[in-house]
ZAMARVO-48821 format. One record per residue (C-alpha): residue number from 0; x, y, z. Coordinates in steps of 0.1 Angstrom, whole numbers, plus 5000, padded with zeros to 4 digits. Layout:
BEGIN
+-----+------+------+------+
:   i :   xx :   yy :   zz :
+-----+------+------+------+
: NUM :    X :    Y :    Z :
...
+-----+------+------+------+
This chain:
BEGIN
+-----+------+------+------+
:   i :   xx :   yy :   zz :
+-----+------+------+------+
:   0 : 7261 : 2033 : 7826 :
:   1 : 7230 : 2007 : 7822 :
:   2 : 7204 : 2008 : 7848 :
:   3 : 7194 : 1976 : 7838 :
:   4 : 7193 : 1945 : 7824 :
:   5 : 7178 : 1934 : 7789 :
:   6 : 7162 : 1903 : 7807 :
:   7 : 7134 : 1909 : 7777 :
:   8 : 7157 : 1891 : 7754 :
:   9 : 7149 : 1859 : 7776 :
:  10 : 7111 : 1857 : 7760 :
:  11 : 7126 : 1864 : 7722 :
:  12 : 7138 : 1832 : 7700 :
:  13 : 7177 : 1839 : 7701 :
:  14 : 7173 : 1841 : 7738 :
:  15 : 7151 : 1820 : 7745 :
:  16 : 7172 : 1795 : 7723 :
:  17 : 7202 : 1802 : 7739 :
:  18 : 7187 : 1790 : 7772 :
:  19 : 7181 : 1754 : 7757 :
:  20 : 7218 : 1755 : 7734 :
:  21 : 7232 : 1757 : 7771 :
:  22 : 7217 : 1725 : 7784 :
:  23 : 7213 : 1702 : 7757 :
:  24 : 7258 : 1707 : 7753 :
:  25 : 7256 : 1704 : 7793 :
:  26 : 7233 : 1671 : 7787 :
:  27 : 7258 : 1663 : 7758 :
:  28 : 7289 : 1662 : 7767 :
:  29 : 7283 : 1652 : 7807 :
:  30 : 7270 : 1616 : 7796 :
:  31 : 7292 : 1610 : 7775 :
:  32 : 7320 : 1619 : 7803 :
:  33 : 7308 : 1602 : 7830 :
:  34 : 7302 : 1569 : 7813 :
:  35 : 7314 : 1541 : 7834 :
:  36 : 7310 : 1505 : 7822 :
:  37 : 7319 : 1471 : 7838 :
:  38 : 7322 : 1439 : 7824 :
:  39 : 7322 : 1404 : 7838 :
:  40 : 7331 : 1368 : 7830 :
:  41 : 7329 : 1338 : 7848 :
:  42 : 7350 : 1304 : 7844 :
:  43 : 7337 : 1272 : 7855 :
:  44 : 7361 : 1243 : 7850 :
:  45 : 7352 : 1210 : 7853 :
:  46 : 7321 : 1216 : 7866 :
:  47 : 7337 : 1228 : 7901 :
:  48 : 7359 : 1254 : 7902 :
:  49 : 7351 : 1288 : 7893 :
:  50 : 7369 : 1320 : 7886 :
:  51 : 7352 : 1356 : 7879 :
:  52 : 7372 : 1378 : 7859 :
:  53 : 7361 : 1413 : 7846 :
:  54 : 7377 : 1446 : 7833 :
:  55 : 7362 : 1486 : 7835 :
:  56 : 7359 : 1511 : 7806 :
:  57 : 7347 : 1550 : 7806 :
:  58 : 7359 : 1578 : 7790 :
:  59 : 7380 : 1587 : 7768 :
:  60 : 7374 : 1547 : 7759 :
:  61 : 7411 : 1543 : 7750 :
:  62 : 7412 : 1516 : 7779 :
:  63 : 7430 : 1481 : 7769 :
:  64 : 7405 : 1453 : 7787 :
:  65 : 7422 : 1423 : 7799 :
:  66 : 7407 : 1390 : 7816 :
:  67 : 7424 : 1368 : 7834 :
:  68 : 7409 : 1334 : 7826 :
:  69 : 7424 : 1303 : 7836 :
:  70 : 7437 : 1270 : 7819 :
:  71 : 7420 : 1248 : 7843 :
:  72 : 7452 : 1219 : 7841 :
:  73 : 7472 : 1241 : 7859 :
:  74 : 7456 : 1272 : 7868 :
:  75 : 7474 : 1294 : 7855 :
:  76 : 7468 : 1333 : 7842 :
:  77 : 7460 : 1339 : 7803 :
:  78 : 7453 : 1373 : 7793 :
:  79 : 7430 : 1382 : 7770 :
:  80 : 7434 : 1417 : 7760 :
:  81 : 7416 : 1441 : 7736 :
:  82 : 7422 : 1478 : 7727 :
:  83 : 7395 : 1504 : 7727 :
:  84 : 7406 : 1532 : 7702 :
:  85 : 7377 : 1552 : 7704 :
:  86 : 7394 : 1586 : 7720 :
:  87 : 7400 : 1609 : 7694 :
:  88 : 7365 : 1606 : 7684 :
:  89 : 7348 : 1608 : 7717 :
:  90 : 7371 : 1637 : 7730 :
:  91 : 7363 : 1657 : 7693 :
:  92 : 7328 : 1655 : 7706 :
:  93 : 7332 : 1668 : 7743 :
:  94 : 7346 : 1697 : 7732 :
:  95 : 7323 : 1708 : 7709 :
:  96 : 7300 : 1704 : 7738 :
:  97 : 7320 : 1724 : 7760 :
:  98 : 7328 : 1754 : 7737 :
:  99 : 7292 : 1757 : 7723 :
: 100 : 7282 : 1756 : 7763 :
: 101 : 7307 : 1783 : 7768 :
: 102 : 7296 : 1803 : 7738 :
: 103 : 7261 : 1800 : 7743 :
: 104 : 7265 : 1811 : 7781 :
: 105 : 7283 : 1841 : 7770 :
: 106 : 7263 : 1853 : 7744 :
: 107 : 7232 : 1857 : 7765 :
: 108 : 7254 : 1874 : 7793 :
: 109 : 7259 : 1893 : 7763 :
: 110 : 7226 : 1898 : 7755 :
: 111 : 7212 : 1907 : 7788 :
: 112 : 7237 : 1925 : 7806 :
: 113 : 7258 : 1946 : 7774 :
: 114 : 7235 : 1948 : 7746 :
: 115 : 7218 : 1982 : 7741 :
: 116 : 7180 : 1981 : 7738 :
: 117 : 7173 : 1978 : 7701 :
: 118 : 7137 : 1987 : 7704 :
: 119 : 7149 : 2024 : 7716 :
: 120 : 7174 : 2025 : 7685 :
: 121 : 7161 : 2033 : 7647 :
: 122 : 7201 : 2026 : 7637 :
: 123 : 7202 : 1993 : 7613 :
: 124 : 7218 : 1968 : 7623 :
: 125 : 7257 : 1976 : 7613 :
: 126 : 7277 : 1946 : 7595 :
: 127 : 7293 : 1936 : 7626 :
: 128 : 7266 : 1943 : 7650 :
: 129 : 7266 : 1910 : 7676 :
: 130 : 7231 : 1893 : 7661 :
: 131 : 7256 : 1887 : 7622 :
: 132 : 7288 : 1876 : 7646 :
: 133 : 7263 : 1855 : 7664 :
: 134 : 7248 : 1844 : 7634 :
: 135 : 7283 : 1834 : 7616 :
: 136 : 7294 : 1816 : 7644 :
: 137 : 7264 : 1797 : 7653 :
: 138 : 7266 : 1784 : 7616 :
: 139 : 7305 : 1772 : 7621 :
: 140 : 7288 : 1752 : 7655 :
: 141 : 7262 : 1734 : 7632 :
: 142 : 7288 : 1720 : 7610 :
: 143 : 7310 : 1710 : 7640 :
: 144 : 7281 : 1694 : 7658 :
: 145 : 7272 : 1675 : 7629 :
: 146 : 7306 : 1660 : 7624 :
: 147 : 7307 : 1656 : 7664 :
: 148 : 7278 : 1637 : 7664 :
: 149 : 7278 : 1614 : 7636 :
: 150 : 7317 : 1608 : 7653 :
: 151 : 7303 : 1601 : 7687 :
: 152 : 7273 : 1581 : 7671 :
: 153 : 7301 : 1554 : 7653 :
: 154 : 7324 : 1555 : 7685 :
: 155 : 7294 : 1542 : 7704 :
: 156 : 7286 : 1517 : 7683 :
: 157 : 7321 : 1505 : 7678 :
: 158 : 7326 : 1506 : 7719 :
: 159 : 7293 : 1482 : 7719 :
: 160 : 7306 : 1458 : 7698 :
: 161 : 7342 : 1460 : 7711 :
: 162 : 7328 : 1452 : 7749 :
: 163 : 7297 : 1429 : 7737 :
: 164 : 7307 : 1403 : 7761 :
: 165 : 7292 : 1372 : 7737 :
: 166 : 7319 : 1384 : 7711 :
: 167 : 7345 : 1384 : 7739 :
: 168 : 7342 : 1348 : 7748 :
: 169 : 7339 : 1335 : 7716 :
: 170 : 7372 : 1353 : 7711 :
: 171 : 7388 : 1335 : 7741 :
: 172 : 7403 : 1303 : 7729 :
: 173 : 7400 : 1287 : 7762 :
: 174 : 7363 : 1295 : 7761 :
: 175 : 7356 : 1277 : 7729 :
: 176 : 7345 : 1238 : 7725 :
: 177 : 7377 : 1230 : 7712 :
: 178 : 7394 : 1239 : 7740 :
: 179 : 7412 : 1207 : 7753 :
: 180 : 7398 : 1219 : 7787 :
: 181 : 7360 : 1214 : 7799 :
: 182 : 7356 : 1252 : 7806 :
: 183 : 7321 : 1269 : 7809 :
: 184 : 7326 : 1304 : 7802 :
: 185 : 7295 : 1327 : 7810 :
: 186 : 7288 : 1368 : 7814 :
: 187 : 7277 : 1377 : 7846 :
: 188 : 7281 : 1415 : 7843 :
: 189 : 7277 : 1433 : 7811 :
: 190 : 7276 : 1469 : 7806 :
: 191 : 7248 : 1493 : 7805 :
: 192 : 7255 : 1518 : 7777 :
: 193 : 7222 : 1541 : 7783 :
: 194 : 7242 : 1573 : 7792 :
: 195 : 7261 : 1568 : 7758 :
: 196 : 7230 : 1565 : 7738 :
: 197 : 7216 : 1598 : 7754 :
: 198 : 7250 : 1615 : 7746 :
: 199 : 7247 : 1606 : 7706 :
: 200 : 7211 : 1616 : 7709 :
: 201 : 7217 : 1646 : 7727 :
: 202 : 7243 : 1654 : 7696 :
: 203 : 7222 : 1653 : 7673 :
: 204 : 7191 : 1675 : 7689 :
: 205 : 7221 : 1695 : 7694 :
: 206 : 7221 : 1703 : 7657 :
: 207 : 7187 : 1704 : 7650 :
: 208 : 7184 : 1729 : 7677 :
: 209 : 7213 : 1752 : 7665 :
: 210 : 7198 : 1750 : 7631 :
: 211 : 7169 : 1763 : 7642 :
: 212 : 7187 : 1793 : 7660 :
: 213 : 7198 : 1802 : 7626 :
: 214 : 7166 : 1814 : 7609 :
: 215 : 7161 : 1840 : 7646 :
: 216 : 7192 : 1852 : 7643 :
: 217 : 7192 : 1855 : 7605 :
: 218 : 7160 : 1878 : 7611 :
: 219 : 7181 : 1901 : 7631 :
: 220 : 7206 : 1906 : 7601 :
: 221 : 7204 : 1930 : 7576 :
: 222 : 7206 : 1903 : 7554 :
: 223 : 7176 : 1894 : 7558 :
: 224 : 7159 : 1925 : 7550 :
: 225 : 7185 : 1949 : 7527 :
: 226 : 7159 : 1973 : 7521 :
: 227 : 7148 : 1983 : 7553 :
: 228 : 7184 : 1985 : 7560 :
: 229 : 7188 : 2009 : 7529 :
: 230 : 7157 : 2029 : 7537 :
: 231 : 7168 : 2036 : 7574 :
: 232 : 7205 : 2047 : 7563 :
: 233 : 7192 : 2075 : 7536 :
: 234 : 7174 : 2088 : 7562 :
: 235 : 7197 : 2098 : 7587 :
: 236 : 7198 : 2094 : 7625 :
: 237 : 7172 : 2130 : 7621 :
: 238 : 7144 : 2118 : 7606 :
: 239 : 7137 : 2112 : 7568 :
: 240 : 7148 : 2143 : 7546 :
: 241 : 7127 : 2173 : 7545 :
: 242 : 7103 : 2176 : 7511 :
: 243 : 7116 : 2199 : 7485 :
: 244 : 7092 : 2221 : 7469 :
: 245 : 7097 : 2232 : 7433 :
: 246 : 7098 : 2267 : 7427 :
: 247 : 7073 : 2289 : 7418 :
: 248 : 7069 : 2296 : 7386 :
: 249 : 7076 : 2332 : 7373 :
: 250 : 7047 : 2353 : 7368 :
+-----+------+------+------+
């Protein structure tokens, strides 16, 4: 039974690494969910009454806006509607965020409370020894955080331009100057998309720093260096094989 934990592995790169995978897909995927926006538009007709209208958005931005703006003749409701179809993309990207945040965490439980001390063990690494599983999967994350975040960097910009609130009111016919009505249509409120630009950010450090992760952990591999790896397995757990003298020759 272990007396203790490996906590060493903390001050090497693939723990050490590990430590930051965890809270850049925390810092990732927690923006991007808890993005709340708010827009607002307000009607002025005839230069004296006035009507605010407005709609919400957050994740997973497959929210229909709608304002109700008036036709100031008869005040009366006119929707203006517009789909955000952004979900598939956005959700693709939280979940990468979440499994690599669950994988990293576990791999350095792993690592700190399971792992045998390899500095006490001359055994080579063995084919499937945890650093080449880590390093196998680690390279499947990079490619899925590089198709997350090139997904979640489009979605962002097409949810800016979909709730860019000049585009809106040009799009509302009883906001135009052909309108048969004198209406003043104007954006009080319009939304602050910060926490989405850190999330696409935050996506792609994400890749750069599992890239990175990649040379450590190819290090611990026997790929890296076969004949060490070779050298150590000739030998034996005992010790490199005893010299053999040639016999002595007849006199």
């Amino acid at each position: 039974m272990r007396q203790s934990f490996q906590f060493e592995v903390l001050k090497e790169p693939r723990g050490f690494i590990k430590v930051i995978q965890v809270f850049v897909a925390i810092f990732a995927f927690a923006t991007c969910t808890d993005f709340r926006g708010e827009l607002q538009l307000k009607q002025v007709c005839n230069g004296t009454m006035t009507h605010d209208t407005g709609a919400k958005f957050k994740y997973p931005f497959n929210t229909r806006l709608q304002f109700n703006v008036h036709r100031c003749r008869d005040w009366a409701l006119f929707p203006y509607m517009r789909d955000l179809s952004y979900r598939s993309s956005m959700e693709y990207f939280v979940v990468i965020g979440v499994f690599c945040f669950l994988y990293s965490l576990g791999i350095l439980v792993y690592y700190i409370v399971f792992e045998e001390d390899q500095a006490s063990s001359a055994a080579p690494p063995a084919k499937f020894s945890p650093p080449v599983i880590d390093f196998v999967i680690s390279v499947v994350f990079v490619v899925f955080w590089f198709t997350g975040a090139i997904a979640c960097a489009a979605a962002v910009t097409g949810i800016k331009s979909a709730t860019n609130m000049d585009t809106i009111i040009k799009n509302i016919n009883l906001c135009t100057k052909s309108s048969i009505n004198n209406v003043l249509c104007t954006a009080t409120k319009q939304a602050n998309y910060a926490t989405l630009d850190i999330s696409a950010v935050m996506g792609f450090l994400n890749i750069f720093v599992w890239c990175g992760n990649l040379w450590f952990l190819y290090k611990e591999t026997p790929w890296h260096n076969p004949q060490k790896t070779t050298a150590a397995t000739v030998s034996g757990p005992g010790g490199p094989p005893p010299s053999v003298q040639a016999p002595a020759a007849a006199i």
